[in-house]
TORGULUM-437010 format. One record per residue (C-alpha): residue in one letter; chain; x, y, z. Coordinates in nm, 4 decimals, decimal comma. Each point is the difference from the previous one (the first is absolute). Example, Ala and Ser with C-alpha at 12.3 -4.5 7.8 and 13.67 -1.06 7.14 Angstrom:
% residues 2
REC type mol       c1       c2       c3
REC    a   A   1,2300  -0,4500   0,7800
REC    s   A   0,1370   0,3440  -0,0660
//
This chain:
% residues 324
REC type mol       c1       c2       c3
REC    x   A   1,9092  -2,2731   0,2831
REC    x   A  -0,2452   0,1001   0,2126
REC    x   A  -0,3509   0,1888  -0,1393
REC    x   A  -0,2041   0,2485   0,0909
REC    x   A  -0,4225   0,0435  -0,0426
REC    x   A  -0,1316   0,3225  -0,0782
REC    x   A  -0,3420   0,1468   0,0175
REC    x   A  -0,2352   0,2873  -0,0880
REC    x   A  -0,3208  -0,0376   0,1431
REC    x   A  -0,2708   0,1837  -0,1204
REC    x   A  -0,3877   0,0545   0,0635
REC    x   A  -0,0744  -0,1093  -0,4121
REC    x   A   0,3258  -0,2356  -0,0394
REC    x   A   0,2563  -0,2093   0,1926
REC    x   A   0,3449  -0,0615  -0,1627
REC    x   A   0,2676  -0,2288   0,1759
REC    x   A   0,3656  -0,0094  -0,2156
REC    x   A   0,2751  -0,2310   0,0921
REC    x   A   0,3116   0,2376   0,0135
REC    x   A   0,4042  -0,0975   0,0469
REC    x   A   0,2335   0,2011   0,1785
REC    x   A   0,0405   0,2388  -0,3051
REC    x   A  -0,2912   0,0630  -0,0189
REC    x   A  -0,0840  -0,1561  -0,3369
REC    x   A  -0,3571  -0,1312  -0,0304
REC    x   A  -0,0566  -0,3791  -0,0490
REC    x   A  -0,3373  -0,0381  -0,0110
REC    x   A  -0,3304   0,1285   0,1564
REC    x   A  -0,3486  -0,1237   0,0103
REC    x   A  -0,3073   0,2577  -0,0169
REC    x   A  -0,3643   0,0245   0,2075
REC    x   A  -0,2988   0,1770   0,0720
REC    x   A   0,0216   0,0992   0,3868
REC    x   A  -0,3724  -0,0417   0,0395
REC    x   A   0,0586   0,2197   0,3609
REC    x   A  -0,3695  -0,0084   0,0461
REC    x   A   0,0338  -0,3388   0,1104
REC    x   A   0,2146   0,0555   0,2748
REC    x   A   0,3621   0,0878   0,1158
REC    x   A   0,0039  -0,4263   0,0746
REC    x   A  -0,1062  -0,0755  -0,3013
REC    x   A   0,2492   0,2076  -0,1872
REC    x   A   0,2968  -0,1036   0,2223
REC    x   A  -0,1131  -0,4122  -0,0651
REC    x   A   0,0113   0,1177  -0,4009
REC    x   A   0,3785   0,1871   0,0570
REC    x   A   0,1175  -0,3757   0,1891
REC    x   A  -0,1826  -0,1887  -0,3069
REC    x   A   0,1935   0,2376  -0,2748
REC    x   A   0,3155  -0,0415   0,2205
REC    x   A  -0,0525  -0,3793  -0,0760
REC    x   A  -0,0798   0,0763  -0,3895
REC    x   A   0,3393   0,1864   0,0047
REC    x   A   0,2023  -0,2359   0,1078
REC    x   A  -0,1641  -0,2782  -0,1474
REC    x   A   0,0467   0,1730  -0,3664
REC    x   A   0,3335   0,1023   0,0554
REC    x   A   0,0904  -0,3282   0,1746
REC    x   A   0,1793   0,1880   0,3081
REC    x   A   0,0207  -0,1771   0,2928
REC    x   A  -0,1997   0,2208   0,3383
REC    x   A   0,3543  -0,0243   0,1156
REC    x   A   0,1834   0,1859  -0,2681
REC    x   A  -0,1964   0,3079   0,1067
REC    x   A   0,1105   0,2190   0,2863
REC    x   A  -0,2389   0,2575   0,0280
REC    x   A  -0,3428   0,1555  -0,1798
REC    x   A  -0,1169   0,3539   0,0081
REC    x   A  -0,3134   0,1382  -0,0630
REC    x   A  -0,1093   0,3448  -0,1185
REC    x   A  -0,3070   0,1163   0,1222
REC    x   A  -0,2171   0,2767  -0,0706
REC    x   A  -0,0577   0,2618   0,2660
REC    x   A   0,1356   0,0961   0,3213
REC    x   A   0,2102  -0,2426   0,1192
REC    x   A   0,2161  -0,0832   0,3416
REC    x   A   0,3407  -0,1882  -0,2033
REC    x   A   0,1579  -0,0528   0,3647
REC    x   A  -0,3147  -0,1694   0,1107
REC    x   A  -0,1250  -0,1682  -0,2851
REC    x   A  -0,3230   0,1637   0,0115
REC    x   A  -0,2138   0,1370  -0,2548
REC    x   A  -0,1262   0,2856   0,1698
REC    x   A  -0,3134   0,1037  -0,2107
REC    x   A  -0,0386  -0,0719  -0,3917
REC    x   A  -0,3142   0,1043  -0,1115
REC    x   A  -0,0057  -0,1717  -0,3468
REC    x   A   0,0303  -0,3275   0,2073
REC    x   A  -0,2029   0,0778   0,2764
REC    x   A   0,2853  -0,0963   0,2360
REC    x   A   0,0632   0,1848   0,3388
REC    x   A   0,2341  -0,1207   0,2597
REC    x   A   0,0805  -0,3168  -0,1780
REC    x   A   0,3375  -0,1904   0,0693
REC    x   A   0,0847  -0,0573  -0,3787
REC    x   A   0,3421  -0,1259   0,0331
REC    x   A  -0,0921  -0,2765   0,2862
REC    x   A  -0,2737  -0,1469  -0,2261
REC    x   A   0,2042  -0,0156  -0,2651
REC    x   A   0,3118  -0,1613   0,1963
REC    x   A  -0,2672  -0,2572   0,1430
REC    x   A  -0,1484  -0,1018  -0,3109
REC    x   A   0,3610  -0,0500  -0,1311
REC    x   A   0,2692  -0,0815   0,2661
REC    x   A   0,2123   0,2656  -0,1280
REC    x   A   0,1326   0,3457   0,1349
REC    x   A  -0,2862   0,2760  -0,1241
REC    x   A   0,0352   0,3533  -0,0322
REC    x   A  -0,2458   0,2582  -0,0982
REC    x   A   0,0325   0,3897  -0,1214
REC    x   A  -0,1868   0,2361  -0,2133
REC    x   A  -0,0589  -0,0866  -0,3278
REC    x   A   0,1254   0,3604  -0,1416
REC    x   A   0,3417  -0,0515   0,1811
REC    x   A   0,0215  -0,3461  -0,1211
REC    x   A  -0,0407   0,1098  -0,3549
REC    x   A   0,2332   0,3084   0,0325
REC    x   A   0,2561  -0,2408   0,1897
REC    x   A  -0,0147  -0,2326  -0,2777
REC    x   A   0,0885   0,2677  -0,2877
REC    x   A   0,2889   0,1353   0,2587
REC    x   A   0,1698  -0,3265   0,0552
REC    x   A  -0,0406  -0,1679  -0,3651
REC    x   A  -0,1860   0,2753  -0,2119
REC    x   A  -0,0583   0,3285  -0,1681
REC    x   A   0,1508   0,1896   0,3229
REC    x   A   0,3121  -0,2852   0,0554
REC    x   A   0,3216   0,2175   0,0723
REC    x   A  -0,1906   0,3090   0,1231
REC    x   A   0,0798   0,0740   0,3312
REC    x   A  -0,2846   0,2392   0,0773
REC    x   A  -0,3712  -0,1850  -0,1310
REC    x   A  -0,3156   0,1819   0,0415
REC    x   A  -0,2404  -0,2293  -0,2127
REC    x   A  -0,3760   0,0382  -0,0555
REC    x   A  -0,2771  -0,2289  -0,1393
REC    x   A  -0,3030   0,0851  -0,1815
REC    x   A  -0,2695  -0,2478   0,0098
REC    x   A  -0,3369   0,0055   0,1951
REC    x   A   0,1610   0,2776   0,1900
REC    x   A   0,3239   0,1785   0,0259
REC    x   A   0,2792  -0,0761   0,2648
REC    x   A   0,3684   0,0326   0,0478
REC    x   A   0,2760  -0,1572   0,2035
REC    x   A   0,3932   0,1331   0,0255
REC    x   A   0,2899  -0,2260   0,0417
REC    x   A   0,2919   0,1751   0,0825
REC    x   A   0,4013  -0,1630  -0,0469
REC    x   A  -0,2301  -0,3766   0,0012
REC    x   A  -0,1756   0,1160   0,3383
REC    x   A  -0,4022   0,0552  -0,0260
REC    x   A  -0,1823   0,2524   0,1769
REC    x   A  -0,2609  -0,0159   0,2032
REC    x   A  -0,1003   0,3095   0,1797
REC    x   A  -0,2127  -0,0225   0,3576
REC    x   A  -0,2218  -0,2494  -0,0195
REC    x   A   0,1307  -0,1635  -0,3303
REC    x   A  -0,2314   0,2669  -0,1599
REC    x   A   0,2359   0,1634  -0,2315
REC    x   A  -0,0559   0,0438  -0,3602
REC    x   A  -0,3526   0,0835  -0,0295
REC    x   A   0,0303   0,2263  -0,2912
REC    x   A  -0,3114  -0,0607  -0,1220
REC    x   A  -0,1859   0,1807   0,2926
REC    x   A   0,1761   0,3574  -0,0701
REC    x   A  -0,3048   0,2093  -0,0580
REC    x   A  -0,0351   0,2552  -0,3198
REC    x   A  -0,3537   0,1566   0,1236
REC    x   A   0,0257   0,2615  -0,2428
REC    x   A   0,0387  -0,2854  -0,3022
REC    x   A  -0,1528  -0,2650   0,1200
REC    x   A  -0,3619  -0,0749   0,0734
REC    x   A  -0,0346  -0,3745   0,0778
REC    x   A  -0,0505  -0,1327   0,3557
REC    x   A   0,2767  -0,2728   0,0743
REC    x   A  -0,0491  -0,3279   0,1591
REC    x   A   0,2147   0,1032   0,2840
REC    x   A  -0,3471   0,3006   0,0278
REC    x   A   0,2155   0,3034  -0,0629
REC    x   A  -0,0915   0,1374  -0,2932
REC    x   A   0,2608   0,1202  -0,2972
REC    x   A   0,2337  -0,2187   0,0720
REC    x   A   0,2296  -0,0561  -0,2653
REC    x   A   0,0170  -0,3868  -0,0213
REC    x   A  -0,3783   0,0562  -0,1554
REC    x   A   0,1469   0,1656  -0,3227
REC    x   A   0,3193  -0,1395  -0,0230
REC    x   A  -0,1175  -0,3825  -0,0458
REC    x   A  -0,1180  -0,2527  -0,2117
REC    x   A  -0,3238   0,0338   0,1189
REC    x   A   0,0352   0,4228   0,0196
REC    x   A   0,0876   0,0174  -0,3796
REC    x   A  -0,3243  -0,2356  -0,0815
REC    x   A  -0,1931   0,2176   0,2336
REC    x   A   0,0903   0,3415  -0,1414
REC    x   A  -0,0591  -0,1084  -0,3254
REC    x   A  -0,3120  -0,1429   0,0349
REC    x   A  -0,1256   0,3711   0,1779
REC    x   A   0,1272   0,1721  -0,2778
REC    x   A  -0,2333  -0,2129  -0,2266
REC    x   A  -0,2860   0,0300   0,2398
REC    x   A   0,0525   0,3571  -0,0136
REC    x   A  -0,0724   0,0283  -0,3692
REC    x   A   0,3969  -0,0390  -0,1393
REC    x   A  -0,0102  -0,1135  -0,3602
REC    x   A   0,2592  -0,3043   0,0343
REC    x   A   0,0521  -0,3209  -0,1714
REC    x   A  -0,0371  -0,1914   0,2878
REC    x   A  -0,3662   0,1118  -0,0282
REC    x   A   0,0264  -0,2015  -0,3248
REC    x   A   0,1714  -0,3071   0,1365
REC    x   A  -0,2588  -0,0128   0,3057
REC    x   A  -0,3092   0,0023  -0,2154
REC    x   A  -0,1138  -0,2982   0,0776
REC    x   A   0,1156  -0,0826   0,3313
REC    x   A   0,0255   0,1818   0,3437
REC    x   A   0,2646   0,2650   0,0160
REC    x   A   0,0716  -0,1336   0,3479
REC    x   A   0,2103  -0,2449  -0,1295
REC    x   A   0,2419   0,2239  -0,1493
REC    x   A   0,3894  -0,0279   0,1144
REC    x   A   0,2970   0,1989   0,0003
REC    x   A   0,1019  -0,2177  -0,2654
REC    x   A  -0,2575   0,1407  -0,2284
REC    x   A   0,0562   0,3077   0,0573
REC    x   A   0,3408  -0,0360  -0,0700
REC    x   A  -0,1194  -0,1765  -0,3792
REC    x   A  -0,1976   0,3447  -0,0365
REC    x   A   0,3144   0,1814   0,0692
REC    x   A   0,1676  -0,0950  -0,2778
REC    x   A  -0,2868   0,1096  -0,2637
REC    x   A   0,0316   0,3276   0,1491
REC    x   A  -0,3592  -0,0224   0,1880
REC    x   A  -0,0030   0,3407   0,1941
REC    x   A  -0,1712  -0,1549   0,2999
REC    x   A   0,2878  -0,2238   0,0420
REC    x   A   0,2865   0,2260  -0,0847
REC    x   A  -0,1626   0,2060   0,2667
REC    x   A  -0,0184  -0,2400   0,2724
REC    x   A   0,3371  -0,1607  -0,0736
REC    x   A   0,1221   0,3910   0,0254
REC    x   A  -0,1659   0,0847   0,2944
REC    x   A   0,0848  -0,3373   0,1928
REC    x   A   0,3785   0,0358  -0,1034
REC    x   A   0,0006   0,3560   0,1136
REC    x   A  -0,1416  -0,0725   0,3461
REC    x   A   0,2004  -0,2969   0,0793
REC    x   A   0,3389   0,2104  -0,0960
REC    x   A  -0,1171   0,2116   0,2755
REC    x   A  -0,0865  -0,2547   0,2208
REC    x   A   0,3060  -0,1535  -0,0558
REC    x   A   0,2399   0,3891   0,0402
REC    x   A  -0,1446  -0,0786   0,3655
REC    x   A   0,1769  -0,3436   0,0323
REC    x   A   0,3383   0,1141  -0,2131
REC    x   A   0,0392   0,2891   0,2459
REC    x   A  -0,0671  -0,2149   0,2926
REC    x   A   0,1900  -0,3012  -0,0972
REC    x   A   0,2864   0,1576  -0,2593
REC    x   A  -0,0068  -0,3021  -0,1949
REC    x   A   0,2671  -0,1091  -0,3276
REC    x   A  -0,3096  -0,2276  -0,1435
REC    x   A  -0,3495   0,0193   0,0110
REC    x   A  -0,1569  -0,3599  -0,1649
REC    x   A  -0,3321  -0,0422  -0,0973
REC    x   A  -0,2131  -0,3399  -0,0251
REC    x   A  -0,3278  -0,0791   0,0388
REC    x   A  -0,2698  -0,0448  -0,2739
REC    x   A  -0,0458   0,3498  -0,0420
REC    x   A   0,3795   0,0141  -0,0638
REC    x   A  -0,0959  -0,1843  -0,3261
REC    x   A  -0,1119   0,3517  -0,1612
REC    x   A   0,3444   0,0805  -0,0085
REC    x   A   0,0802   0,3654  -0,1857
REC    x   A  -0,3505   0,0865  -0,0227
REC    x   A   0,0216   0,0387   0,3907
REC    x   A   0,4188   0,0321   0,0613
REC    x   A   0,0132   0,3080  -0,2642
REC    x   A  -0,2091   0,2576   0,1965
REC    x   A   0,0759  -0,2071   0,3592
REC    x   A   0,3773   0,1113  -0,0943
REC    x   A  -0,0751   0,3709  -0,1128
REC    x   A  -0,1722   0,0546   0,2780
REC    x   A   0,2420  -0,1548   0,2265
REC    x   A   0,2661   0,2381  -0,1358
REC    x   A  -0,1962   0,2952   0,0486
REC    x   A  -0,0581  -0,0461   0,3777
REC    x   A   0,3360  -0,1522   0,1236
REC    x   A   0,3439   0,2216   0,1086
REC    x   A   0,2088  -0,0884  -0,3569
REC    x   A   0,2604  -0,2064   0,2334
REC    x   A  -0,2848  -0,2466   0,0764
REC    x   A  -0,0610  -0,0189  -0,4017
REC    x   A   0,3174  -0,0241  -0,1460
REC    x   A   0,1272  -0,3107   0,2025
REC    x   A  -0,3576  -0,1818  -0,0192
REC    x   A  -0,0264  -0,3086  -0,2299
REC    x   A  -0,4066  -0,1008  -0,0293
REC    x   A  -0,0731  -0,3012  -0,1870
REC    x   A  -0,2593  -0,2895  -0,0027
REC    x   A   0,0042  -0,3421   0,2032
REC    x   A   0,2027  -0,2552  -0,1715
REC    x   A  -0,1933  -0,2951   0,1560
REC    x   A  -0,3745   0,1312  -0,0645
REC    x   A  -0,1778  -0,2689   0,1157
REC    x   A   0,2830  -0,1907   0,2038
REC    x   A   0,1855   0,2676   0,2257
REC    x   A  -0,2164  -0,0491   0,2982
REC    x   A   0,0658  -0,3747  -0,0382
REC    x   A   0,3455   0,0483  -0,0216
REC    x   A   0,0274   0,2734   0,2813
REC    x   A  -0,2176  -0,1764   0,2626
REC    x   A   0,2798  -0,3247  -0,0627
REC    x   A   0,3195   0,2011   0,0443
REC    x   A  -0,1348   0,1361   0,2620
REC    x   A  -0,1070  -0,2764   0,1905
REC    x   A   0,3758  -0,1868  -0,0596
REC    x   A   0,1062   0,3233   0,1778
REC    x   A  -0,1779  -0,0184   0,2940
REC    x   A   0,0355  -0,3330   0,0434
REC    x   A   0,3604  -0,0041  -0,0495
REC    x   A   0,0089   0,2166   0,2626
REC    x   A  -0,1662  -0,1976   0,2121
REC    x   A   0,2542  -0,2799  -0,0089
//
């Protein structure tokens, strides 16, 4: 039966999954991108972990029809092209042919949000939903919409930005992007670390004052903060509260927009589960038309860690078989 390789390439970590047509995962094999070597470099490491793939999972280069690629950034799917991804320094690059020349086999390339929200339509959290707007909250914020197993893309293949709405009169940090209050800088991994660690600057009794004694409160995580949360520290409570509250508004945006039946939610910061989803949701409620509310479904990813993996595969047997 014939296999499919799936990948989520990232500027800290590569991950390449051998996928079947069900898009059941078989086995993957992990990296550090190292990007600052080099787009070649990093494609000659995808071909080697191709190899390691196959090799581990004893699948003949033959048995696999087609691999796909999620990228992050602005990308050209119809071209192959990653268009400009900052955390890999790549502009203009032709992904998918370096990847099909490295590996003799039909390449296809996307955005790395779609991917993942693809993956959790087709086999996941969102599988039987007909309307999917999913989000996920990592080192930013984005979104992508499938809608009756179609993706969209907007002009450009720039839709689903959500993390660039701007909240000027709640938000105070300049964005990567250089507008400033955008909301992707609260309602992150890295914008629940940040806003905790200000509070304690700013004098905040907290217990992650405690924890931090005797090492820099720069490396604090979401994940901390979230451990805080459930001793009742007030400086996490608050952020947690505040960060839910602005990403249910971000998100009455996207629900009005899109009318979606399910809203699914991965990415790391996904992992703080109620602590974020309770006021996210109450929020939500409060700024949505009631028939938007009453025939949404949110819930988290099913496939954490795999869904881009899974998505980018399915995805690529698609195109492909519609090649031949």
């Amino acid at each position: 039966m014939s296999k499919l390789i799936g990948m989520d390439i990232g500027g800290t970590n590569i991950v390449c999954g051998l996928v079947d047509a069900q898009g059941s995962l078989i086995h993957k094999v992990k990296q550090p991108t190292e990007a600052l070597k080099g787009s070649g470099y990093v494609f000659d490491k995808i071909g080697g972990m191709i190899d390691q793939l196959l090799r581990e999972t004893n699948t003949p280069r033959t048995d696999v029809s087609a691999v796909g690629a999620g990228t992050p950034g602005f990308i050209d799917p119809e071209r192959g092209v990653t268009l400009f991804a900052g955390n890999l320094k790549w502009t203009d690059v032709p992904t998918a042919e370096e990847i099909r020349r490295r590996t003799g086999i039909p390449t296809f390339i996307d955005n790395d949000v779609r991917m993942y929200v693809y993956g959790e339509t087709v086999c996941g959290a969102a599988q039987g939903y007909e309307h999917v707007l999913g989000i996920t909250i990592g080192t930013g914020l984005a979104a992508a919409s499938v809608n009756r197993g179609h993706l969209f893309y907007g002009g450009r293949y720039m839709a689903g930005e959500i993390g660039h709405l701007i909240f000027p009169d709640q938000i105070p940090y300049t964005c990567g992007c250089g507008m400033t209050g955008c909301l992707e800088t609260v309602a992150s991994a890295t914008g629940i670390a940040r806003q905790a660690r200000d509070l304690i600057r700013s004098g905040r009794s907290s217990v992650l004052r405690e924890w931090f004694r005797d090492t820099s409160i720069e490396s604090m995580t979401a994940a901390d903060v979230s451990k805080a949360y459930d001793v009742n520290d007030p400086v996490a409570v608050e952020v947690m509260n505040h960060t839910g509250q602005l990403l249910g508004r971000g998100l009455a945006y996207a629900v009005t927009l899109y009318s979606p039946d399910m809203i699914v939610i991965g990415g790391g910061g996904a992992l703080a589960g109620e602590r974020l989803f309770a006021p996210m949701r109450e929020q939500l409620q409060q700024s949505v038309y009631s028939g938007y509310w009453e025939r949404l479904t949110i819930a988290p990813a099913r496939h954490i860690d795999d869904a881009g993996i899974i998505g980018s595969a399915l995805a690529a047997g698609q195109r492909q078989a519609a090649v031949n």
